[in-house]
N, C-alpha and C positions, 0 to 999 in steps of 0.2 A: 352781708353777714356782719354782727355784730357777735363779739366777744368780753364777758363780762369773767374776770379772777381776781384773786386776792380777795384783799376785804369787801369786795363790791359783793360777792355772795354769802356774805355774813349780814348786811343788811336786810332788814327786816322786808321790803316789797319782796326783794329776790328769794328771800328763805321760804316765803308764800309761797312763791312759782315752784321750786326744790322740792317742797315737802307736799302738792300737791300727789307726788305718789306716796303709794304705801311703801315701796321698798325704801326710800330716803325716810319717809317719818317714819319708820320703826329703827330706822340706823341709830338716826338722830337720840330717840328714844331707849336702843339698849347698848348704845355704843357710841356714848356722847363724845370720847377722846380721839376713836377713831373717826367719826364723822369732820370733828374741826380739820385734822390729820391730813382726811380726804380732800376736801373743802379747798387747804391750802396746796396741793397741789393742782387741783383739776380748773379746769373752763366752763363758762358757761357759754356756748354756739348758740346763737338764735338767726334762722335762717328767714327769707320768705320764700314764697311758694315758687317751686322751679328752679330756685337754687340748687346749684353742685355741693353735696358736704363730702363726699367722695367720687373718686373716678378711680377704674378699674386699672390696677396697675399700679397703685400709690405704696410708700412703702405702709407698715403697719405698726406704730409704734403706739399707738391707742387702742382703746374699748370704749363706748358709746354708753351711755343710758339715756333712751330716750324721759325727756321729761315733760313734753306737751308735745301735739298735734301730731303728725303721721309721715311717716317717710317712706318714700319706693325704691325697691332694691333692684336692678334688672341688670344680669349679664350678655355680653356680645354675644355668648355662642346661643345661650337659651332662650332668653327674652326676659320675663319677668318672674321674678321670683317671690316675691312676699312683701307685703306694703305693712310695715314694724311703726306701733302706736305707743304711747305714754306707756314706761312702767318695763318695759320691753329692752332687750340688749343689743345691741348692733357691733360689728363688727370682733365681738367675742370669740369667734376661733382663734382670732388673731394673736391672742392670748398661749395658747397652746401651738403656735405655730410661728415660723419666720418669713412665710411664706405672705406676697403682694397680696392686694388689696382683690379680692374673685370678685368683682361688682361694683357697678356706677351706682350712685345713693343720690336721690334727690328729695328736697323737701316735697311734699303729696299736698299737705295744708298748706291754708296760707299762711302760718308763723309755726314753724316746728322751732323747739329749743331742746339739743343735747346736751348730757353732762359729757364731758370731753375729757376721763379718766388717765394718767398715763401708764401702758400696762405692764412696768417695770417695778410700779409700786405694789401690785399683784403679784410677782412673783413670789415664792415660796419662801427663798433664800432671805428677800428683800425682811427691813425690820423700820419699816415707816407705818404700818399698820401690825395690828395683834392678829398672832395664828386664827382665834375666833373670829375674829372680822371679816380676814379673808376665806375663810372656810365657808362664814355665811353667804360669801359673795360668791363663791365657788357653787355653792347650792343652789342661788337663786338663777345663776349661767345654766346649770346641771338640767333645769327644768325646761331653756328652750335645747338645749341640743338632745332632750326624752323627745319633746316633740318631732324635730328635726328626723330623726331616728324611724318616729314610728310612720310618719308620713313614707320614706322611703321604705318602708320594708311594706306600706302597702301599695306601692307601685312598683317594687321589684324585691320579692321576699328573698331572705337568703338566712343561710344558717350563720352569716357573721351577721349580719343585722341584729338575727336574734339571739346573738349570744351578748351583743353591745346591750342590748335592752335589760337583758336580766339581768347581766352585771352593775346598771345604772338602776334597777330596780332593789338592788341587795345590798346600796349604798351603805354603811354603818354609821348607826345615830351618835358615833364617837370615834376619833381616830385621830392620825397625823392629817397635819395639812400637806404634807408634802404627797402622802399618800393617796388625798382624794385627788390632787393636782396629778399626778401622775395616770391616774386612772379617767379623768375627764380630759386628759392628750390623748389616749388610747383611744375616747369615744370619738374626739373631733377627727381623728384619723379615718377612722370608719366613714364620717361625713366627709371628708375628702373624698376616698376613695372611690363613695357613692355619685359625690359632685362629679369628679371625673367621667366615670361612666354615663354621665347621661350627658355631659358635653360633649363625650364621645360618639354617643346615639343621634345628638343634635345636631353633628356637621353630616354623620352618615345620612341623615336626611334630607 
């Protein structure tokens, strides 16, 4: 593993690599203050292929963006869970949650690089980024735990499933950030709870 911070991701090759996604070059682009902000907090992780970037059980004191090649997520009790590409969030519950690390992470390509966020500086309270900022980062999480969501309600429907969905569906194109962060903990809870029950399914099997 190689790890690149500070000024080394201000340099021009590295910003190349960065801004290869669209969620970083539009940061970059409508939130020049908070992108430096970000920048000087976070890491650059560049792994190779079969590398550990997590093991199940770790604490959780990050949030991931993936920013080139591909990672595999796979739990003890279930097996494999979703192989997360460029552009894509990893470890984001984590966010809304105090709870260890539910999955072994490995590199799937042979050179994945994450951005290695620290998720204290997402918190609501925190004042190292603008409400805007994180609100938009809140949105861009918002969109895998929709997914997350509707995949489980089509392998086990339930009326909270579909009450999480509609409520993530009726999101407001204005508001507190404390209030979408509050309401995207309610959603990840729901994914807990879903997780649970099918590791529950998985050992009864």
């Amino acid at each position: 593993m190689r790890v690149l911070s500070g000024s080394e991701l201000f340099e021009e090759s590295t910003r190349l690599i960065l801004n290869a996604t669209r969620f970083l070059r539009s940061v970059e682009a409508s939130f020049p203050d908070d992108y430096v902000s970000l920048m000087a907090c976070s890491h650059l992780w560049w792994y190779e292929g079969g590398e550990a970037v997590i093991q199940e059980g770790d604490s959780s004191g990050s949030v991931f963006l993936v920013v080139s090649g591909t990672v595999s997520v796979r739990s003890s009790k279930i097996g494999e869970l979703a192989v997360i590409g460029a552009g894509e969030w990893l470890g984001d519950m984590s966010l809304f949650s105090a709870r260890t690390r539910a999955a072994d992470v490995h590199a799937e390509s042979s050179v994945a690089r994450l951005l290695m966020i620290p998720k204290n500086i997402l918190q609501p309270t925190d004042k190292t980024l603008s409400d805007q900022f994180k609100r938009y980062i809140y949105e861009s999480i918002s969109q895998g735990i929709r997914w997350k969501l509707e995949q489980a309600k089509i392998k086990h429907p339930s009326p909270e499933l579909n009450e999480s969905l509609l409520r993530l569906s009726r999101l407001p194109a204005r508001g507190g950030v404390e209030d979408f962060y509050q309401l995207l903990t309610e959603m990840a809870a729901s994914l807990e709870a879903w997780n649970s029950y099918r590791e529950s399914k998985s050992v009864a099997n």
